[in-house]
C-alpha positions in Angstrom: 12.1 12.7 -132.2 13.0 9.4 -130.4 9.7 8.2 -131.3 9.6 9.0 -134.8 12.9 7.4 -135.5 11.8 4.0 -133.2 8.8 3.9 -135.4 11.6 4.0 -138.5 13.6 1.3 -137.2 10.6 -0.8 -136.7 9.8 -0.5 -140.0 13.1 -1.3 -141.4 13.5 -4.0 -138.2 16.6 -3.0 -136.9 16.1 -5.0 -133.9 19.1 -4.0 -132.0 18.8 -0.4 -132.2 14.9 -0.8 -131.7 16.4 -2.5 -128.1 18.6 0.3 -127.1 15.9 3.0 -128.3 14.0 1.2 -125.6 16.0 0.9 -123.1 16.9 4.4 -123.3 13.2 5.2 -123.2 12.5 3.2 -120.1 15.6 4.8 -118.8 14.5 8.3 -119.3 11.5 8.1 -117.9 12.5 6.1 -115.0 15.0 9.3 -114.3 12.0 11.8 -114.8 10.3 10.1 -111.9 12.6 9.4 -109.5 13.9 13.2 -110.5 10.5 14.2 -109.6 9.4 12.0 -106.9 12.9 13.5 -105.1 12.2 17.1 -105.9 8.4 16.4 -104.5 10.6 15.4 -101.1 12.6 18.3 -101.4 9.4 20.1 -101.2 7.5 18.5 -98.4 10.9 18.7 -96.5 11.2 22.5 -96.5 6.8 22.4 -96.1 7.5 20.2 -93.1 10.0 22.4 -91.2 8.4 25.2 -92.0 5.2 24.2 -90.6 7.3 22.7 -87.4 9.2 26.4 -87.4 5.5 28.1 -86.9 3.9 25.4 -85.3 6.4 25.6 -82.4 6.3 29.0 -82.4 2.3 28.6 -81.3 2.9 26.1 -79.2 5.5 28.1 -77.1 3.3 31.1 -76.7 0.7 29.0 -75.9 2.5 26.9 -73.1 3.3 30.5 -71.7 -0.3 31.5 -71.3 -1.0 28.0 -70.1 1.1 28.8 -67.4 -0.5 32.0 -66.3 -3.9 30.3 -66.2 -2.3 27.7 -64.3 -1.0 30.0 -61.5 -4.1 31.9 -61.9 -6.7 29.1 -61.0 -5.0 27.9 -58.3 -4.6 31.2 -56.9 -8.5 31.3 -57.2 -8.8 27.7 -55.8 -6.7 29.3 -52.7 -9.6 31.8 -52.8 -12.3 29.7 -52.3 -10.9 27.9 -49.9 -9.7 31.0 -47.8 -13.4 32.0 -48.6 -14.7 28.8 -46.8 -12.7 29.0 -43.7 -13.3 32.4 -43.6 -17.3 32.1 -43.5 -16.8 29.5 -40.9 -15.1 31.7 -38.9 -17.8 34.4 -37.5 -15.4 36.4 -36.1 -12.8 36.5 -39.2 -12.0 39.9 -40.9 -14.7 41.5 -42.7 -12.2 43.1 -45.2 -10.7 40.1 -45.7 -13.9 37.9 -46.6 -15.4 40.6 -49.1 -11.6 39.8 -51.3 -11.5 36.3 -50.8 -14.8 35.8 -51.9 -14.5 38.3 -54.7 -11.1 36.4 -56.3 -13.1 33.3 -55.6 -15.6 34.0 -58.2 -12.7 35.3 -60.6 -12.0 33.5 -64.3 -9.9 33.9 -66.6 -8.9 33.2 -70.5 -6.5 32.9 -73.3 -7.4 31.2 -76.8 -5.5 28.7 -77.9 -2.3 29.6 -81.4 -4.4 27.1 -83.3 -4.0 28.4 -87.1 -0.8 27.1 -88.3 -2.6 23.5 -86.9 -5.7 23.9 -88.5 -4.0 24.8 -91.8 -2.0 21.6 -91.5 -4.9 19.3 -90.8 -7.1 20.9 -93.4 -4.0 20.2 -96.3 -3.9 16.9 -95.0 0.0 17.7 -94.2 0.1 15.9 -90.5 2.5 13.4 -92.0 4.8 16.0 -92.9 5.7 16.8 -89.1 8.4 15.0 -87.0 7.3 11.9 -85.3 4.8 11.9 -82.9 4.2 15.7 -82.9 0.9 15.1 -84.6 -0.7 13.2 -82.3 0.3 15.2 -79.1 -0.5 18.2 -81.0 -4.2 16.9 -81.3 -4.3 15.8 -77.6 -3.9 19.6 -77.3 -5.8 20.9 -79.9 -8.8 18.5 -79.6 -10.3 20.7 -76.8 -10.5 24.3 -75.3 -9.9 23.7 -71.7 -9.7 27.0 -71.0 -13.0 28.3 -73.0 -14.8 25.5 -71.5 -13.3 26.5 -68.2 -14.2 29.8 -68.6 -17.9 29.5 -69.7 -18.9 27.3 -66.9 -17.3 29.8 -64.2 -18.9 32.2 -65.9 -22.5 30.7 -65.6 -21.6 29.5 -61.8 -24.0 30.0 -59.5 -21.3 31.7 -56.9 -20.1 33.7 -59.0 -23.9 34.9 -59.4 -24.6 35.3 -55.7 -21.5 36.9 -54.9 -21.7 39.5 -57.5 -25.2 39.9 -56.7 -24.9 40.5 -53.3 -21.7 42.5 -53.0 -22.1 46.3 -53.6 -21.9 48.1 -57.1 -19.1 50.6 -55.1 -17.2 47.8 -53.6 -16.7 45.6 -56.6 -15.8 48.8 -58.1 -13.0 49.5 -55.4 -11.9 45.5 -55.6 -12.0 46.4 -59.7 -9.6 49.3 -58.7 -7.0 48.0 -56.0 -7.2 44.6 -55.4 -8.2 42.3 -59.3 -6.5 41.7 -61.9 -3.3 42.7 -63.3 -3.1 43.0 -67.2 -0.5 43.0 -69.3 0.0 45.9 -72.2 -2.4 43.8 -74.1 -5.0 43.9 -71.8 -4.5 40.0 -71.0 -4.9 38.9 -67.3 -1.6 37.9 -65.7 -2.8 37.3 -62.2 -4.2 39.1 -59.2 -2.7 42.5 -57.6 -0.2 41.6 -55.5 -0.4 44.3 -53.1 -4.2 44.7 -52.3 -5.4 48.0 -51.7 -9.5 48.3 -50.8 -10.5 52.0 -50.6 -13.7 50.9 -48.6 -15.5 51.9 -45.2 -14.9 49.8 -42.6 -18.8 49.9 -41.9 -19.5 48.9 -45.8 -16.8 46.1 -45.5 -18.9 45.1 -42.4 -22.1 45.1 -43.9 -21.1 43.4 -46.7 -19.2 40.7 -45.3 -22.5 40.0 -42.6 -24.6 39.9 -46.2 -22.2 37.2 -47.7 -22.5 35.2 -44.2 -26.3 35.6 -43.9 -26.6 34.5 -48.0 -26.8 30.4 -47.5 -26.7 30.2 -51.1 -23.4 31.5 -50.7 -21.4 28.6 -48.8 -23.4 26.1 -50.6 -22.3 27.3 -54.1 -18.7 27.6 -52.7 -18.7 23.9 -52.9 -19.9 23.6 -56.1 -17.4 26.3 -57.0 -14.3 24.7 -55.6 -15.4 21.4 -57.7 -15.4 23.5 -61.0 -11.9 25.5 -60.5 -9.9 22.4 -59.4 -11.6 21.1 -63.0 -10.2 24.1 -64.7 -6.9 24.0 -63.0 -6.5 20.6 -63.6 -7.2 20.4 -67.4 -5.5 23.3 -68.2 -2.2 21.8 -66.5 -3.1 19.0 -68.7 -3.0 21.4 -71.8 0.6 22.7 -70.5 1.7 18.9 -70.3 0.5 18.2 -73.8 1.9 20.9 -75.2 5.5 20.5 -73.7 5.2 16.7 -75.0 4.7 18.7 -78.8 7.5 21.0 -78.0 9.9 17.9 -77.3 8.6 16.3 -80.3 10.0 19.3 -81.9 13.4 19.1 -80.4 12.5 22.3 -78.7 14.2 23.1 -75.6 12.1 23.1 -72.7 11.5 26.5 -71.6 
């Protein structure tokens, strides 16, 4: 309607009413823009702290099982090194060789909350988070300690010669009374506490002398030690990075 009756008072070359027709124009739309550039912030506001609300919602459970695999590793770095003193020791106990040496081949995993991060990079909506929480939310994301942990304690050559050389009924007894404890769902929280090995002493005997007699054994321990301080380490790095995020959040430090 505006238009039509501009286009009249051009004809007709009303000049001054051609001027305010303008500047109402330029005025209207200048309004529509900055009325939708603001609503557009509204928008990514609420986008943004809902994708901080569930992104430190991850990051939190993941910090907690961080922590878990923390403790765990270095309770099976303190394995192989009990292991070690314990096979230079000819005389040491029998019983307790065959657990430290078990525990020292032991691994352990939890995958990383990534979802709400990956849906966020892949909208392109990084610049949406508080300061500096992208960029310490990649440190964390850009690698799977823990999987890479996992798969090369997995493929160790220890863990192979231990596991081949300790008895199908003993690992089944350490299995029993003296592994892991798991949580309701069935995620590893650490080792038994209170280790109980239904085993004869004369198997315990036999297989500890196997372990000693093995020089495979000892030298793969090294090798071993090497690959769980590795684990340990970057996976305290992970916890690290991920309490940086968590700050960056203005979560509390839990």
């Amino acid at each position: 309607m505006r238009y039509r009756r501009l286009i009249d008072q051009l004809r007709q070359q009303r000049w001054m009413a051609i001027g305010i027709d303008l500047v109402i124009v330029v005025v209207g739309v200048f309004i529509g823009i900055q009325v939708a550039n603001w609503n557009q912030s509204l928008a990514d506001e609420r986008l943004g702290r809902a994708y901080a609300e569930r992104l430190g919602a991850d990051l939190e459970r993941d910090l907690a099982s961080r922590r878990v695999l923390v403790a765990y590793y270095r309770a099976v770095l303190d394995s192989v090194e009990r292991t070690d003193a314990l096979l230079a020791e000819p005389a040491s106990d029998p019983k307790a060789l065959v657990i430290a040496a078990y525990r020292a081949s032991e691994l352990n995993y939890r995958a990383a909350s990534r979802a709400t991060w990956d849906e966020i990079v892949s909208s392109g909506d990084t610049g949406l988070l508080p300061r500096d929480v992208g960029r310490t939310a990649a440190d964390y994301f850009a690698l799977d300690s823990a999987r890479t942990s996992v798969d090369l304690l997995g493929a160790s050559g220890y863990r192979q010669h231990v596991r081949s050389i300790i008895p199908l009924s003993v690992q089944k007894a350490l299995r029993a009374g003296c592994s892991d404890v798991r949580d309701e769902g069935q995620d590893i929280t650490g080792f038994m506490p209170d280790c109980q090995l239904d085993v004869a002493p004369e198997t315990l005997l036999a297989t500890a002398a196997a372990l000693r007699a093995e020089p495979g054994v000892q030298a793969s321990l090294r090798f071993q030690y090497s690959e769980v301080f590795s684990a340990h380490a970057n996976i305290t790095g992970d916890a690290i990075a991920i309490e940086r995020a968590l700050a960056a959040l203005g979560r509390p430090r839990q």
